[in-house]
C-alpha angles and dihedrals in degrees: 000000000000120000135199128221112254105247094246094060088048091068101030091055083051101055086052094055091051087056104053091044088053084046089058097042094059114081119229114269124263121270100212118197106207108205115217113175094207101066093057095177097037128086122205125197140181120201095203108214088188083089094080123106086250085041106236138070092267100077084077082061104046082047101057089037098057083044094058091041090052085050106053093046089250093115122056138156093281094039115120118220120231126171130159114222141138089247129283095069088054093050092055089048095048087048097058088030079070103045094051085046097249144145105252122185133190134205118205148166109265078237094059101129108262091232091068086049100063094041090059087049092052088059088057089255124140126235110225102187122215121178101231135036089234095052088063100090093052106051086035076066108045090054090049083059108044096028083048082230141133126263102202082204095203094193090064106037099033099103095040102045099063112073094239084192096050132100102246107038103115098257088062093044089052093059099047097053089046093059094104102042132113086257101020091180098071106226089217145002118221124213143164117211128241106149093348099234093113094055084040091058092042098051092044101050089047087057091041090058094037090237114177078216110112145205135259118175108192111202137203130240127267078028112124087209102097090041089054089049088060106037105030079233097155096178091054113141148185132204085193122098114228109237091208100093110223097017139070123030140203091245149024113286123216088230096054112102111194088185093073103050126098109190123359123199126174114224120220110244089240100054084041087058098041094052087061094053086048095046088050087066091057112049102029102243137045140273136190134265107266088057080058088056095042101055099033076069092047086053096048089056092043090059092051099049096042084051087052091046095238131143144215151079127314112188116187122167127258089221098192151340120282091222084087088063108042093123086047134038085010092052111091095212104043080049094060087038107056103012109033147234101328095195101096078042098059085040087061091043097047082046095048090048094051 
């Protein structure tokens, strides 16, 4: 007896097909060695997720979100997309929203850079303002249920929507393109948290392979994550907004996985913002602050270890471009304005690097 595919399916299996498409068309990220002559026995190396078609390292996630609502039957041909996000998140979801022909809608702080606006707006997504970070999950909410949407809700499903066994989540990624290298078994991997899901599949899929490598998860400031880390204090907050776009939050996210983690440090939002003007010198272009939060870790460990006399390898994440915050981290006076003075900063910097 023939049967027919419910229509449903039709389009759902479809959807599924465009993603993955989309998935192989898109190349593997860059794995950049940055050569700094002063830490002789200790490779440093970026994986610059700007490379993404969305630009940023959050396209892996919306992928991997719109897979697992397609999946569970949450997400159809009528359904209308909500997340709550400062910004990045938001621009990869609009981006596959589009290519499977639906609403998508962002909220997002009134702060979030314009440039992240517009570029949601490129994708055919819509920008829903709230006032404060911590004011994004309820009204993300409140539109599911009067729009009959879906809210992806990234700070919840992060860590469960990435596949932290497979073969192209980005740990495993990381290990494979460091095959060849001096010290091919990175000592650590360095991350900043956001929702949490990247250091969750990282420190999963290090467990999972039984790699001596570890994890450092550098925070923001105003985040209750590295707190967290320290207490077990789940209902930790902050009425304090963090000023590192894409990383820290005022309070503990689902996604965020405390097991996993080896060392955690908070960086300070100026040296965040003067590693990205010194990187900048190093790498001919600019990327954005949480990469600043990222390495200024990585450099912290390369000291010690170079004070300990140890080798090997450390590997952290260029999350984005810089271009997306021009009127921002690259304007001198917001800068002074919102972050602070960066010359004791850049002193500590200078002093980390040797």
């Amino acid at each position: 007896m023939m049967t027919t595919s419910h229509p449903c399916h039709t389009w759902v299996g479809n959807a599924i097909r465009l993603i993955e498409a989309d998935f192989k068309r898109s190349a593997d990220t860059h794995l950049i060695k940055l050569d700094l002559p002063s830490f002789t026995d200790i490779d440093i190396y970026l994986k610059d997720e700007s490379t993404h078609p969305t630009g940023s390292l959050k396209h892996r996630l919306a992928r991997s979100l719109f897979l697992y609502g397609l999946c569970n039957g949450w997400i159809n041909e009528h359904t209308t997309i909500i997340e709550s996000s400062s910004g990045s998140t938001a621009i990869s979801e609009a981006y596959f929203a589009r290519l499977l022909g639906l609403r998508f809608i962002a909220v997002v702080p009134k702060n979030t850079a314009c440039k992240k606006i517009e570029q949601i707006r490129f994708y055919g997504g819509e920008a829903h303002f709230v006032e404060r970070s911590d004011q994004i999950y309820a009204e993300s909410r409140r539109l599911a249920k009067e729009l009959n949407g879906h809210y992806m809700d990234q700070f919840t499903y992060a860590e469960r929507a990435t596949d932290w066994r497979s073969n192209n989540n980005i740990a495993n990624r990381i290990f494979d393109q460091m095959q060849y290298e001096r010290f091919p078994i990175p000592r650590w991997i360095v991350m900043s948290p956001g929702t949490g899901g990247t250091s969750a599949t990282i420190g999963r899929y290090i467990r999972y392979r039984c790699q001596p490598t570890q994890l450092m998860v550098a925070d923001a400031e105003h985040s209750v994550f590295h707190d967290y880390y320290l207490t077990g204090d789940s209902a930790l907050t902050t009425d304090k907004s963090s000023r590192i776009e894409g990383i820290g939050r005022p309070r503990v996210e689902p996604s965020f996985i405390p097991g996993v983690i080896d060392r955690m440090n908070t960086v300070p939002d100026t040296h965040s913002i003067a590693t990205i003007h010194w990187l900048e010198s190093q790498l001919g272009r600019k990327a954005g602050a949480s990469t600043g939060t990222n390495l200024y870790g990585v450099l912290m460990l390369a000291n010690e270890m170079r004070t300990n006399g140890e080798k090997g390898s450390i590997v952290t994440l260029l999350c984005d471009s810089g271009e997306r915050y021009l009127d921002t981290y690259y304007n001198p006076d917001w800068v002074r304005e919102h972050i602070g003075d960066l010359d004791q900063a850049t002193h500590d910097l200078q002093t980390v690097l040797g």
